[in-house]
Backbone as XML, in Angstrom:
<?xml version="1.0"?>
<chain id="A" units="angstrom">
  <residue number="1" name="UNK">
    <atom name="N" x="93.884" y="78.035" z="75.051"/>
    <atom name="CA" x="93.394" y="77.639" z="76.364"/>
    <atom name="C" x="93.395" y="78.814" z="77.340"/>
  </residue>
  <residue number="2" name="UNK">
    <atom name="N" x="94.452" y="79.228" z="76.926"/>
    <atom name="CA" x="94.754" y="80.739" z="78.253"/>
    <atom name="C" x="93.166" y="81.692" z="77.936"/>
  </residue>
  <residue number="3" name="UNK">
    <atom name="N" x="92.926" y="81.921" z="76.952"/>
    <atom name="CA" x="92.349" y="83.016" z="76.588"/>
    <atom name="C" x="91.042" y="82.074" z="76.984"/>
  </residue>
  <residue number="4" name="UNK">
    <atom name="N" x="90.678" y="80.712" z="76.783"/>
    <atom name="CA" x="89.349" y="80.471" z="77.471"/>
    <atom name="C" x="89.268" y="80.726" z="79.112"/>
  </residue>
  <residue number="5" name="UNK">
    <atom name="N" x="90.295" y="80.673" z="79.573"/>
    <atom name="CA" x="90.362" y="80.934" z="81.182"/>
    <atom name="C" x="89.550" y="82.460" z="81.325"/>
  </residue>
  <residue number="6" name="UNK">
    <atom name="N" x="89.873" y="83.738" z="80.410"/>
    <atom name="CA" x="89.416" y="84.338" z="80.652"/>
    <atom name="C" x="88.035" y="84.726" z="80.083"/>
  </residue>
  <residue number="7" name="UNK">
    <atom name="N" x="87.599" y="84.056" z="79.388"/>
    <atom name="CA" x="86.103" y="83.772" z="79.049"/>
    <atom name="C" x="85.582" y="82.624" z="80.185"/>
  </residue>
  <residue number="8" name="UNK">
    <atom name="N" x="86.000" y="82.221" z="80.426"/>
    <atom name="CA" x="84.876" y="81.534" z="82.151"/>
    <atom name="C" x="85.160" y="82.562" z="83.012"/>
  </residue>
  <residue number="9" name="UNK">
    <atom name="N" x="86.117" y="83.119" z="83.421"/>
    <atom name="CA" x="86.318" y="84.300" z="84.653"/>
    <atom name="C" x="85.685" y="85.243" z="84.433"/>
  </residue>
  <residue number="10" name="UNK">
    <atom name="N" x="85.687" y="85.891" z="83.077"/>
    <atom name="CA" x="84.533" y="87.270" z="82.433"/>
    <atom name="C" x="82.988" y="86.352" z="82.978"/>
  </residue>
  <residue number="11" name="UNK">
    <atom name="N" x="82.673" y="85.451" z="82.739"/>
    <atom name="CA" x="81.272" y="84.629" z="82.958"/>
    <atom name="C" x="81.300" y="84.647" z="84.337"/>
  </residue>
  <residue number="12" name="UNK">
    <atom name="N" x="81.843" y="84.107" z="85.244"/>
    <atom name="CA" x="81.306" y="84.004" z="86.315"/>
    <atom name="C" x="81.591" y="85.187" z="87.174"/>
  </residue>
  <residue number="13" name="UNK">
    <atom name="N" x="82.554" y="86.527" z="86.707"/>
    <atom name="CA" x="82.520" y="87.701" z="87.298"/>
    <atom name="C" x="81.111" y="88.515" z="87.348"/>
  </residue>
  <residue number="14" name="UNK">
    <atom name="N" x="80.845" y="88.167" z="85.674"/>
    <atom name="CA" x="79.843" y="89.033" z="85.513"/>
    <atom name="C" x="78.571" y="88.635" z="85.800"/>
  </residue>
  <residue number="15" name="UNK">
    <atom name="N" x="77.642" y="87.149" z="86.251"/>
    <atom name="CA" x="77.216" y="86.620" z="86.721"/>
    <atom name="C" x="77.167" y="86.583" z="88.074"/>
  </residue>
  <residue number="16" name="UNK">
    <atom name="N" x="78.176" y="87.311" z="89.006"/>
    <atom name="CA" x="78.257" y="87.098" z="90.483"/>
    <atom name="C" x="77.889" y="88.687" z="90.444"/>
  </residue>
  <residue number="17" name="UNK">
    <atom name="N" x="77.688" y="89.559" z="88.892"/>
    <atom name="CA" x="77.555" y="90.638" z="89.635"/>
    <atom name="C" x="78.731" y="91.684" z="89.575"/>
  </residue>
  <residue number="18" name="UNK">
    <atom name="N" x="80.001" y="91.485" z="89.592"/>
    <atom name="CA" x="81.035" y="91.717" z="89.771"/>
    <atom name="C" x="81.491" y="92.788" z="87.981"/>
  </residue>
  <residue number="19" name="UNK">
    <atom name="N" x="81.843" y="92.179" z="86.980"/>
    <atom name="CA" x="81.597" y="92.391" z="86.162"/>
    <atom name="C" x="83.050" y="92.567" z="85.261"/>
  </residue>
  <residue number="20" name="UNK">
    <atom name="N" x="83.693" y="91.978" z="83.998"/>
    <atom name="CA" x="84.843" y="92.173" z="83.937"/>
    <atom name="C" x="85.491" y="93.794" z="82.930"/>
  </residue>
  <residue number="21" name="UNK">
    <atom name="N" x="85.987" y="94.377" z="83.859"/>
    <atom name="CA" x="86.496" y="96.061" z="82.796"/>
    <atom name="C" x="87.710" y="95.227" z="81.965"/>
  </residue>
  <residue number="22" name="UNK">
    <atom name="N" x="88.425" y="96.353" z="80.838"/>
    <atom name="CA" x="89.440" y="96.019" z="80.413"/>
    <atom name="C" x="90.264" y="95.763" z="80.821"/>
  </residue>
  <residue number="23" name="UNK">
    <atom name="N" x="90.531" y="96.905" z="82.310"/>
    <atom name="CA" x="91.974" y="96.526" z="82.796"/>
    <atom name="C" x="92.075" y="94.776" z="83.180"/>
  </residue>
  <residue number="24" name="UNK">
    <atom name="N" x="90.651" y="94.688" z="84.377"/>
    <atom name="CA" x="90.675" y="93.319" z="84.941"/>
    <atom name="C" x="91.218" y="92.299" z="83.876"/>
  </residue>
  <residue number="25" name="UNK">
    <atom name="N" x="90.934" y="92.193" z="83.020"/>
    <atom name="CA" x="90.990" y="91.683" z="81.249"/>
    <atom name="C" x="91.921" y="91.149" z="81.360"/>
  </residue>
  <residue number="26" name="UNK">
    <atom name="N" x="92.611" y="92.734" z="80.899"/>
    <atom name="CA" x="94.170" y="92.578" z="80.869"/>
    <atom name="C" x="94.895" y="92.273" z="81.862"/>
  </residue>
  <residue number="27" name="UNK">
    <atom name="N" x="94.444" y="92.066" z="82.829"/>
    <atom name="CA" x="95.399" y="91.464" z="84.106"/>
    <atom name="C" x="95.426" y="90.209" z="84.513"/>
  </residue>
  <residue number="28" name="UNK">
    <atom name="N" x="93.733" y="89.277" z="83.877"/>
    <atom name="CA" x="93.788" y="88.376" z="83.955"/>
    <atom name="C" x="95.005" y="87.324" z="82.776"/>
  </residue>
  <residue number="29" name="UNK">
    <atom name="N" x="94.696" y="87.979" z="81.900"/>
    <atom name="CA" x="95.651" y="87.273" z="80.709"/>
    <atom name="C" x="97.079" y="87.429" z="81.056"/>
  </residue>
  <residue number="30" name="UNK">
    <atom name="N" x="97.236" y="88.766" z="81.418"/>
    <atom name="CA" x="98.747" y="88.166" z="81.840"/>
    <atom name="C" x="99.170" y="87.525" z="83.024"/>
  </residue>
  <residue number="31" name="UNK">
    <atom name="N" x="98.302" y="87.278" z="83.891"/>
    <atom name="CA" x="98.527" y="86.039" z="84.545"/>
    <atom name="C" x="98.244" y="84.507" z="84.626"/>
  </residue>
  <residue number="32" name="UNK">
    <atom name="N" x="97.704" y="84.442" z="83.622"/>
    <atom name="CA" x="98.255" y="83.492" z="82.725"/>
    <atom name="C" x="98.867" y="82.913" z="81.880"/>
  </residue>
  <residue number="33" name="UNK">
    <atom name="N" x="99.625" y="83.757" z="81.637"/>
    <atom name="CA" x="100.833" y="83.755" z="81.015"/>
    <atom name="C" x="102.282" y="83.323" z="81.262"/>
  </residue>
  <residue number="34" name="UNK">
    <atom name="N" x="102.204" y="84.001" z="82.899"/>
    <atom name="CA" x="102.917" y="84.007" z="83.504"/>
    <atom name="C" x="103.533" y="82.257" z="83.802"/>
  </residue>
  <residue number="35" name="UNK">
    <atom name="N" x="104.724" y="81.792" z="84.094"/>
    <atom name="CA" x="105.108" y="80.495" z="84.543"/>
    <atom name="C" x="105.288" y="80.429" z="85.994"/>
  </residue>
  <residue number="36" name="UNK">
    <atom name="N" x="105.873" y="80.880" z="86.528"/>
    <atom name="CA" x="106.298" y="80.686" z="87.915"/>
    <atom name="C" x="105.175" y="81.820" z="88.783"/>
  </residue>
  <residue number="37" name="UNK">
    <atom name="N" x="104.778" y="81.012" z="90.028"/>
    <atom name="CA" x="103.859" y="82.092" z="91.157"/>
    <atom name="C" x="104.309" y="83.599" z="91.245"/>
  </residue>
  <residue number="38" name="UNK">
    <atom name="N" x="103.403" y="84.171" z="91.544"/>
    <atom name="CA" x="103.840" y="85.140" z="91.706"/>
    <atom name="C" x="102.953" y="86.190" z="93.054"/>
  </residue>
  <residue number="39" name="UNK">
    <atom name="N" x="103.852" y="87.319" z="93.923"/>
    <atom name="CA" x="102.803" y="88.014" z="94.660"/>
    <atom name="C" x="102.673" y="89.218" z="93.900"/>
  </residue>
  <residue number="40" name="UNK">
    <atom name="N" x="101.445" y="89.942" z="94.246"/>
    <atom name="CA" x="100.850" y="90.784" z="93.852"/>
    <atom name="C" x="102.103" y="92.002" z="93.636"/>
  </residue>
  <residue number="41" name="UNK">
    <atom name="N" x="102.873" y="92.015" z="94.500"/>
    <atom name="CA" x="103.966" y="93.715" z="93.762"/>
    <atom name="C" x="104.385" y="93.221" z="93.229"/>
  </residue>
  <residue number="42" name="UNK">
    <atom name="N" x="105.239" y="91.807" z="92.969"/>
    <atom name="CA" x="106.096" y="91.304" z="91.471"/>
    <atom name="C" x="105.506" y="91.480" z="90.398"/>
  </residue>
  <residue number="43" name="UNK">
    <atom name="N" x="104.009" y="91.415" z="90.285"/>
    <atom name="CA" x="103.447" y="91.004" z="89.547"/>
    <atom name="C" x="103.174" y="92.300" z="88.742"/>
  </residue>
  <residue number="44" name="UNK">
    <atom name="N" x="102.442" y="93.459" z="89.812"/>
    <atom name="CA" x="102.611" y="95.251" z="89.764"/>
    <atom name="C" x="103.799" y="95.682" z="88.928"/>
  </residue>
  <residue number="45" name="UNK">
    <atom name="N" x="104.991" y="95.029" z="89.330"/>
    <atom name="CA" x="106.440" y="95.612" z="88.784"/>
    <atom name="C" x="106.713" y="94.709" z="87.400"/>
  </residue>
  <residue number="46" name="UNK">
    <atom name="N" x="106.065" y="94.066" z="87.113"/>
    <atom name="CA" x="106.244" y="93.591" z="85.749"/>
    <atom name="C" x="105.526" y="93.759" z="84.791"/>
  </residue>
  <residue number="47" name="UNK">
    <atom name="N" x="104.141" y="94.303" z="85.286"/>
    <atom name="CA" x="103.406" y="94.793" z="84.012"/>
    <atom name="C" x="103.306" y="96.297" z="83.957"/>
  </residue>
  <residue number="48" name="UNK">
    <atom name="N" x="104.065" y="97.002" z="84.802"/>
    <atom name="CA" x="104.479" y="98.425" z="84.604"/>
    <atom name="C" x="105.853" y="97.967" z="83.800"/>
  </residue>
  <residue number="49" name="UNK">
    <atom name="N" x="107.005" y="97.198" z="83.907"/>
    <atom name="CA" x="107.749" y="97.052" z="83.404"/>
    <atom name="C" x="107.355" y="96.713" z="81.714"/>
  </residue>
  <residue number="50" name="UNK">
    <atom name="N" x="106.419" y="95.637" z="81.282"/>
    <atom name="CA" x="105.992" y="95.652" z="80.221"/>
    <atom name="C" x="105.060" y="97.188" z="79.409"/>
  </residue>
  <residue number="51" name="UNK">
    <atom name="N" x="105.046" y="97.954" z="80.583"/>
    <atom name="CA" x="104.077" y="99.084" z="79.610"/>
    <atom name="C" x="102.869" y="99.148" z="80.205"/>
  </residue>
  <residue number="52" name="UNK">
    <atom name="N" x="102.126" y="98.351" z="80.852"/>
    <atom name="CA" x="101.026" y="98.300" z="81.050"/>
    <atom name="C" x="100.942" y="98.596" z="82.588"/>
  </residue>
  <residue number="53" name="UNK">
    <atom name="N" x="99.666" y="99.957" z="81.950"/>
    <atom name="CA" x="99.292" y="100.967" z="82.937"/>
    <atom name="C" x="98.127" y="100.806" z="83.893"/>
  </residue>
  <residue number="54" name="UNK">
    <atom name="N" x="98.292" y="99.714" z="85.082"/>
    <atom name="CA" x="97.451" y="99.416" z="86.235"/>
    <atom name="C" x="97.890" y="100.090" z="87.592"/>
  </residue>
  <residue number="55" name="UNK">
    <atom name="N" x="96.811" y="100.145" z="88.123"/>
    <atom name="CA" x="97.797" y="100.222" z="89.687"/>
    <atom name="C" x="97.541" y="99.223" z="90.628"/>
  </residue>
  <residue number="56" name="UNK">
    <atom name="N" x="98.151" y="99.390" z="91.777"/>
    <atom name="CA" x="98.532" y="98.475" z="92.489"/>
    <atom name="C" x="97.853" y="98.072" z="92.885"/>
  </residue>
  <residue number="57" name="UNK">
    <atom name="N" x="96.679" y="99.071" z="93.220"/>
    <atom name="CA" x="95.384" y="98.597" z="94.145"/>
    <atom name="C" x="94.428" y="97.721" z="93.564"/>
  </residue>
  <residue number="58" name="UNK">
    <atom name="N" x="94.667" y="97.681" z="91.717"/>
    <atom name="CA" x="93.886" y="96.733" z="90.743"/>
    <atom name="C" x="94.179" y="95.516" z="90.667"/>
  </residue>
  <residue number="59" name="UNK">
    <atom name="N" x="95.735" y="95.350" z="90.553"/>
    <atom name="CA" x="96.127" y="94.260" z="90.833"/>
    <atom name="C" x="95.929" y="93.670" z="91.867"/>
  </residue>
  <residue number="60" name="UNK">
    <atom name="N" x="96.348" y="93.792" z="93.316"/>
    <atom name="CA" x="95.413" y="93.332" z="94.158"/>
    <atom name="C" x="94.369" y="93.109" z="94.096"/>
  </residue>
  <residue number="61" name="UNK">
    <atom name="N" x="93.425" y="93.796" z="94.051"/>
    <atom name="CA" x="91.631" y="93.172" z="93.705"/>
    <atom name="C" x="91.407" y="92.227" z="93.118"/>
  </residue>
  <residue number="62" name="UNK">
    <atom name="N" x="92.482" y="92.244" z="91.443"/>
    <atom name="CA" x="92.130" y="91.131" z="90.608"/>
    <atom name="C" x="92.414" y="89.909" z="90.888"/>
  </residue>
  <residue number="63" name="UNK">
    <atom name="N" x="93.987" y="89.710" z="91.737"/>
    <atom name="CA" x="94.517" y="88.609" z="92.086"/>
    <atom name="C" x="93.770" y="88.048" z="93.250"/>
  </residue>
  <residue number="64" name="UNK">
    <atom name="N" x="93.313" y="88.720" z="93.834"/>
    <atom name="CA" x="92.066" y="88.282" z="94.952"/>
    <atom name="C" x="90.895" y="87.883" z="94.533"/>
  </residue>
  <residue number="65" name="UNK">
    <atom name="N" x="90.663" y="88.272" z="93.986"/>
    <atom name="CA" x="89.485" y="87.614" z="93.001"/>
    <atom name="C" x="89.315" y="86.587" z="92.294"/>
  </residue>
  <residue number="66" name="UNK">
    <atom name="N" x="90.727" y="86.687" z="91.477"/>
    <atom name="CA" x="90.677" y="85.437" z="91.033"/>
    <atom name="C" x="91.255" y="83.892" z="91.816"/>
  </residue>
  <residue number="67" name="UNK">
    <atom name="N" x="91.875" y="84.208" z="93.405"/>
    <atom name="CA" x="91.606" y="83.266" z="93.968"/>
    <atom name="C" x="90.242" y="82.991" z="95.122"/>
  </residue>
  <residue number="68" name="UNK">
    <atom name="N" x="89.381" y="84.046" z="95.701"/>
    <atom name="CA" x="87.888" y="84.061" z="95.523"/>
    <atom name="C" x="87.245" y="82.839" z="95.046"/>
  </residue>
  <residue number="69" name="UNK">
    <atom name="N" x="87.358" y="83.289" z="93.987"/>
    <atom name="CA" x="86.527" y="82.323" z="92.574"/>
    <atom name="C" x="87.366" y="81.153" z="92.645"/>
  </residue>
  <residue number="70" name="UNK">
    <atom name="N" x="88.379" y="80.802" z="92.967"/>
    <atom name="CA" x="88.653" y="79.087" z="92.441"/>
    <atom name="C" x="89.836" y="79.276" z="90.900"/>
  </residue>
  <residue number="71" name="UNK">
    <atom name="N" x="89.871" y="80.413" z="90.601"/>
    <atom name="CA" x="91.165" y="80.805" z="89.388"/>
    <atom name="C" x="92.295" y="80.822" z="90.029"/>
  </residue>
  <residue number="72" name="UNK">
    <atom name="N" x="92.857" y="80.786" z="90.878"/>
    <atom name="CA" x="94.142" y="80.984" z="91.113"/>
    <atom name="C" x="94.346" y="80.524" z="92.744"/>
  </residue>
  <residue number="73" name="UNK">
    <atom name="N" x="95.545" y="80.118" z="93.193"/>
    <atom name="CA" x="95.267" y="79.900" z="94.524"/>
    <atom name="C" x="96.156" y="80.138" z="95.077"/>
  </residue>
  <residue number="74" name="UNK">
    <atom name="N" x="96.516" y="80.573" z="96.525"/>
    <atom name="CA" x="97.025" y="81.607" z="97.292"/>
    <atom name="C" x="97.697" y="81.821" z="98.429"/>
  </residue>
  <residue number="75" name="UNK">
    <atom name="N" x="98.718" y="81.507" z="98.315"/>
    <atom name="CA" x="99.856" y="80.629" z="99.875"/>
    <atom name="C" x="100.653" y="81.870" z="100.226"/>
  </residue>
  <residue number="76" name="UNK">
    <atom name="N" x="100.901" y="81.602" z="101.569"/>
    <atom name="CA" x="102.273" y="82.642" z="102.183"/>
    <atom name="C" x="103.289" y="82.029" z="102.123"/>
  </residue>
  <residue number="77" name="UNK">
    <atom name="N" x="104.348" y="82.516" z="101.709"/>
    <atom name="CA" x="105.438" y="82.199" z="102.053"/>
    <atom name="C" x="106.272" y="82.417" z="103.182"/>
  </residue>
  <residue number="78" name="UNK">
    <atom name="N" x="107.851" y="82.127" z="103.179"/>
    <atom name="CA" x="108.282" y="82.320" z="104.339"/>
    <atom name="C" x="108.473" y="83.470" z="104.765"/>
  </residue>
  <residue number="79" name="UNK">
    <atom name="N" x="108.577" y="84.479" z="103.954"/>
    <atom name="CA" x="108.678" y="86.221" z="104.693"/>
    <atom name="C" x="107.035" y="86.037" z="104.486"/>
  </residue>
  <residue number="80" name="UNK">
    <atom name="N" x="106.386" y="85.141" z="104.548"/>
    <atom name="CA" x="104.836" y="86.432" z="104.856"/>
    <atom name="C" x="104.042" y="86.511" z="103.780"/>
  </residue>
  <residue number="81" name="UNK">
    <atom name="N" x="104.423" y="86.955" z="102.328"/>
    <atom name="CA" x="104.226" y="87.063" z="100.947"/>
    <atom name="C" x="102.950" y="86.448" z="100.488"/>
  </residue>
  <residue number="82" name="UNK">
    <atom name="N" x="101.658" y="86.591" z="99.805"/>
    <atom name="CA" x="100.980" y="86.176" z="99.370"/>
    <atom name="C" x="101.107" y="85.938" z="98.126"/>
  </residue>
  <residue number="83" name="UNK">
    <atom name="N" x="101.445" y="84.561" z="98.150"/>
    <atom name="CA" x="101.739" y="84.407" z="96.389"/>
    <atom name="C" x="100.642" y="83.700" z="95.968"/>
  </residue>
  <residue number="84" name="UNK">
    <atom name="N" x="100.468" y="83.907" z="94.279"/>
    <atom name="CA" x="99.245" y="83.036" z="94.022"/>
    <atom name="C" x="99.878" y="82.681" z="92.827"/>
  </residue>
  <residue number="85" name="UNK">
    <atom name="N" x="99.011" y="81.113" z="92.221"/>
    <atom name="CA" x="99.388" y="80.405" z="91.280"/>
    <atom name="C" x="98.527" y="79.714" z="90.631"/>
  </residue>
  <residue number="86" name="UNK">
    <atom name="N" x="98.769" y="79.561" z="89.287"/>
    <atom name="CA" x="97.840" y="79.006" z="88.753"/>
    <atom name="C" x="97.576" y="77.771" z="88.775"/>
  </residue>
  <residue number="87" name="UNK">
    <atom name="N" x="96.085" y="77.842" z="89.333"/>
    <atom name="CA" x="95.280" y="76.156" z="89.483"/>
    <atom name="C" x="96.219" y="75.293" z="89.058"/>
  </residue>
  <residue number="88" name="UNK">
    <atom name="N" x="95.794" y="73.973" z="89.185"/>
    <atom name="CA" x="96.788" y="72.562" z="89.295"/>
    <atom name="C" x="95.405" y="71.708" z="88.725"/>
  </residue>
</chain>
């Protein structure tokens, strides 16, 4: 199921124009993976922690994007924090 999430998101990225690279790829899958919300530097510090070589400014884009589109959706918390989570 995870991995169809990112075959509709590759479709409607690349359809809006937008278009999906590897990294985006790989950033989408592991946030879906993921269980609990997360904001964009936790998220930075765990897939540098796993090995995987993005930067910060990608992650941001992607996680914006994918709440954009209707993939993910995107609350502040009480310090402020933009966390996003996967659809319901």
């Amino acid at each position: 199921m995870r991995n169809n999430n990112v075959i509709v998101i590759e479709n409607t990225l690349t359809t809006s124009g937008r278009g999906m690279t590897q990294k985006r790829r790989l950033l989408c899958q592991a946030f879906f993976l993921l269980d609990d919300p997360t904001d964009a530097e936790s998220f930075w510090i765990h897939l540098k922690t796993a090995g995987i070589a993005v930067s910060r400014a990608q992650v941001y884009k992607t996680l914006s994007l994918l709440a954009d589109y209707g993939f993910a959706e995107r609350r502040r918390d009480d310090q402020k924090r933009v966390n996003y989570f996967k659809p319901v």
